[in-house]
C-alpha atoms as one frame of an Amber mdcrd trajectory, in Angstrom:
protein
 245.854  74.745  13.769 249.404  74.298  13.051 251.247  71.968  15.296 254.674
  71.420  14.597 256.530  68.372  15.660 257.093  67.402  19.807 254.524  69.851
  20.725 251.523  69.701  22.805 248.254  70.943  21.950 245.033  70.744  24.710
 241.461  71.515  23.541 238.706  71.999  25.650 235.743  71.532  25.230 232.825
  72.362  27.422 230.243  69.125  28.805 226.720  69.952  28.295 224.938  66.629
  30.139 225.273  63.421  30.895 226.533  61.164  27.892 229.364  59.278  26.575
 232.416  61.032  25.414 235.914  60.474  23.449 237.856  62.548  21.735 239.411
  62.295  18.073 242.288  63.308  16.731 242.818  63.721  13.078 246.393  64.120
  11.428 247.807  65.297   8.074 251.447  64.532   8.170 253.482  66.390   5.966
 257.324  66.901   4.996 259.402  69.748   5.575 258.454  71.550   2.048 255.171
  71.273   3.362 254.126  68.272   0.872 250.890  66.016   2.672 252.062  62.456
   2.866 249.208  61.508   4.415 246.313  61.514   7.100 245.788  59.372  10.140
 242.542  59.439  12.740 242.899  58.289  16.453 239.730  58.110  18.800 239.847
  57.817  22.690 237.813  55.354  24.533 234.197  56.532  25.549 234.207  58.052
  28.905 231.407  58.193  31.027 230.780  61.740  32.734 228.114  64.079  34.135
 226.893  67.284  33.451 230.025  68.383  35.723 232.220  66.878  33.590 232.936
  63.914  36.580 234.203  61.056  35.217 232.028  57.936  36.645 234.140  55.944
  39.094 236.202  52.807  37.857 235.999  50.303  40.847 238.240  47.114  40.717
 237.355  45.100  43.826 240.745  42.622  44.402 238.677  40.349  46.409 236.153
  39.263  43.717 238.892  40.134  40.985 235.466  41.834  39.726 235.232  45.642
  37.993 232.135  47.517  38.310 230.427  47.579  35.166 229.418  50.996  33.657
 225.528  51.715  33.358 224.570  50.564  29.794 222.859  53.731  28.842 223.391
  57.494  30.548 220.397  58.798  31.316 219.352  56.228  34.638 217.301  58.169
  36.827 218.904  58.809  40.391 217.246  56.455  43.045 216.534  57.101  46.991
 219.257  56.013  49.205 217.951  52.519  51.131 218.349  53.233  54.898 220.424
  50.302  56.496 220.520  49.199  60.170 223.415  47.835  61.943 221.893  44.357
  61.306 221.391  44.809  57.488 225.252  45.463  57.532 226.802  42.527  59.394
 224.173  40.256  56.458 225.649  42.053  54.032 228.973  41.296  54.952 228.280
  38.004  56.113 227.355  37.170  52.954 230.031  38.609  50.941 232.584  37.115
  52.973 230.846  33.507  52.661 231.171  34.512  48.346 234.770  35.500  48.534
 236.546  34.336  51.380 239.730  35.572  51.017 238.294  38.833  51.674 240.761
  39.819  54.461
């Protein structure tokens, strides 16, 4: 490919499950007779997505100044929802609020 300087170029590429991904770019910089004067490499961060390409959800909660972490490995099975009752959900909260109580 022959990208020439100021330009854009987009790649895509297609997800095929659930995994880890980044994306590398690799350079060979040369002068206007056309003369390499060198390489460079450049990798993104690892992003986790699906098999639909979704990226999973960054969550910064202000409260706890806390960021959900990222599941260690990608292939966790799914798990049943937990059903909750009205009650469950005021302990819940109860308790959060008595962890962070600045909580608004």
């Amino acid at each position: 490919m022959n990208v020439k300087e100021g330009k854009t170029v987009n790649c895509n590429k297609k997800i095929s499950g659930t995994g880890y991904y980044f994306g590398e770019v690799k350079i060979n910089i040369k002068n206007a007779l056309g003369v390499s004067m060198g390489t460079d490499s450049s990798q993104t961060r690892q992003i986790l997505t699906n098999k639909h390409a979704t990226v999973y959800p960054y969550h910064y909660d202000p409260y706890s100044n806390k960021v959900m972490a990222e599941p260690a490995r990608p292939d966790w099975a799914r798990t049943t929802s937990v059903k909750w009752d009205s009650n469950d959900r005021y302990e819940y909260i109860k308790k959060y609020s008595e962890l962070y109580p600045n909580n608004g």
